[in-house]
N, C-alpha and C positions, 0 to 999 in steps of 0.2 A: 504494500500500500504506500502511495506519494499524495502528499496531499499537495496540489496546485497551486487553489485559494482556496477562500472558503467554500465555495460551491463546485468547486473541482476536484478531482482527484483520477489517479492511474493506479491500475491493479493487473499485477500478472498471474494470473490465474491459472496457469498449464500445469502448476504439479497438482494444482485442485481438483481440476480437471480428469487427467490424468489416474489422480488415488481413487475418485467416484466414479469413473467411468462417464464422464458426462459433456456432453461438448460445449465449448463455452456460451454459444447462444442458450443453451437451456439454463446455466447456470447464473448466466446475466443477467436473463429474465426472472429468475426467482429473487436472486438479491434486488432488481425494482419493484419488484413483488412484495418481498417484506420491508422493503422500505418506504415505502406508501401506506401500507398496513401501519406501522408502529409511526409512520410521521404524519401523513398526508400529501406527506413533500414527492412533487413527479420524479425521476431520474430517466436523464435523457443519456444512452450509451453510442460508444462505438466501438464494436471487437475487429483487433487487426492485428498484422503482425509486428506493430511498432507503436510507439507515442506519437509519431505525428501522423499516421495515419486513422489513428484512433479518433486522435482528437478530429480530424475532417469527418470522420464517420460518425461522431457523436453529434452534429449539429445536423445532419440529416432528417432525422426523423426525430426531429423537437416540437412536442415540447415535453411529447411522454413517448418515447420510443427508442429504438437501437439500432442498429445497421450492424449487418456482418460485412465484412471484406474478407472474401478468400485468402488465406495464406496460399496462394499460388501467385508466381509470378509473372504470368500472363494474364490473370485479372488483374493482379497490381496497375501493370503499364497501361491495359485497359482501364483503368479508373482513372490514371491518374493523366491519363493521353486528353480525354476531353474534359479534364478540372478547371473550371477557370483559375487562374492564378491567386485571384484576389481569397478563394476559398483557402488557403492555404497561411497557417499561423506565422507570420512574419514572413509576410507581404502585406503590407500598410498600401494605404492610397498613393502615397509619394510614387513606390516603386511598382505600383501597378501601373499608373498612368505613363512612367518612363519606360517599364516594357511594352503598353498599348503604343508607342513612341516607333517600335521597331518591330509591330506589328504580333506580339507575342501575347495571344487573348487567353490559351491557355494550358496548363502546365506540357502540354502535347507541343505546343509549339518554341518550348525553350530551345529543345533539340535542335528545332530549323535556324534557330537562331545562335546557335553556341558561338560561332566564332565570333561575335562580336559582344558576347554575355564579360567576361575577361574582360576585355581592353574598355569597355564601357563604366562596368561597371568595380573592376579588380578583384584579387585572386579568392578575398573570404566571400563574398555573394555570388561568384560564377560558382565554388565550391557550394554553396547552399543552392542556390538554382537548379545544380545538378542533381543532386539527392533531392530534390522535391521530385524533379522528372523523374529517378529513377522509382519514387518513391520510399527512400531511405530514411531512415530514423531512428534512435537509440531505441534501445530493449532492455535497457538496465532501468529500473524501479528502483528511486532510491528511498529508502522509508526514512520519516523524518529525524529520528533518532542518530542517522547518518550521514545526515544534511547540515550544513554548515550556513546559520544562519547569516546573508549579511547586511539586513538592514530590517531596523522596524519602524511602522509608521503610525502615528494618530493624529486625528483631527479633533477637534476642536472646534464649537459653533458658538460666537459670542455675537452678542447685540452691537449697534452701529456707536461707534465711538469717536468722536472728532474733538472731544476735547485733548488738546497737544500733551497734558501732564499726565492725562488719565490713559492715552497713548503709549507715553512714557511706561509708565507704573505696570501695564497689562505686555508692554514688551520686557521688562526686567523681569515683569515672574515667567514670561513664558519659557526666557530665554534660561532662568535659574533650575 
């Protein structure tokens, strides 16, 4: 188990699998099963044979559903041939629209485009480019216990403050 965020998380399931004799779509479906039971809360899944394929396949059928992707690698290239790019976890708007730029609408069309994925854009985003086409992605779950925190955040919601002292005063304790 990895937990994401808070409404995220990755689980590698194959020796579960495996010990029950049970394939993972049946499996995945009973843990949304009992997870709606004890919470009410939907769980929307994706079984694949990596995290970032997962994670594509878990927004598929949201906002209560699952999607399998074959571990075969001819569906793999099949999925991921007509993906659009933007579908794909880092690839933001910026870098969609600069590969719509060179005519690359989706993950299918990186390929036609390689030679100029490098020189455009340099050697760490041709290298993630390619592993989207190919559909690559780690397989290591790391449980948080193993995880190396490195940064925590909180917010904070105060009323409208314009006086300059009271300004002052609410930035020295924030900052304390």
């Amino acid at each position: 188990f990895e937990s994401a965020s808070i409404d995220e998380a990755y689980l590698n399931i194959t020796e579960y699998c495996e010990e029950h004799g049970m394939e993972p779509a049946a499996v995945v479906e009973q843990m949304r099963k009992e997870v709606h039971e004890k919470t009410s809360i939907t769980v929307s899944a994706g079984i694949a044979a990596n995290a970032r394929l997962a994670k594509i396949c878990s927004n598929i059928n949201k906002p209560n559903g699952q999607y399998v992707l074959p571990k075969d690698r001819n569906a793999i290239m099949a999925f991921m041939r007509d993906l659009p790019t933007r579908k794909v976890n880092g690839i933001g708007r910026v870098l969609e629209r600069e590969l719509l730029e060179i005519g690359v609408k989706t993950c299918g069309d990186l390929y036609d485009q390689r030679q100029y994925l490098n020189r455009l854009f340099g050697d760490k985003t041709f290298e993630f480019l390619l592993r989207c086409y190919l559909g690559l992605g780690r397989t290591k779950i790391q449980p948080a216990e193993e995880y190396e925190r490195k940064s925590v955040g909180t917010e904070s919601t105060f009323h409208d403050i314009s006086d300059p002292a009271k300004l002052r005063d609410k930035l020295r304790s924030t900052a304390e």
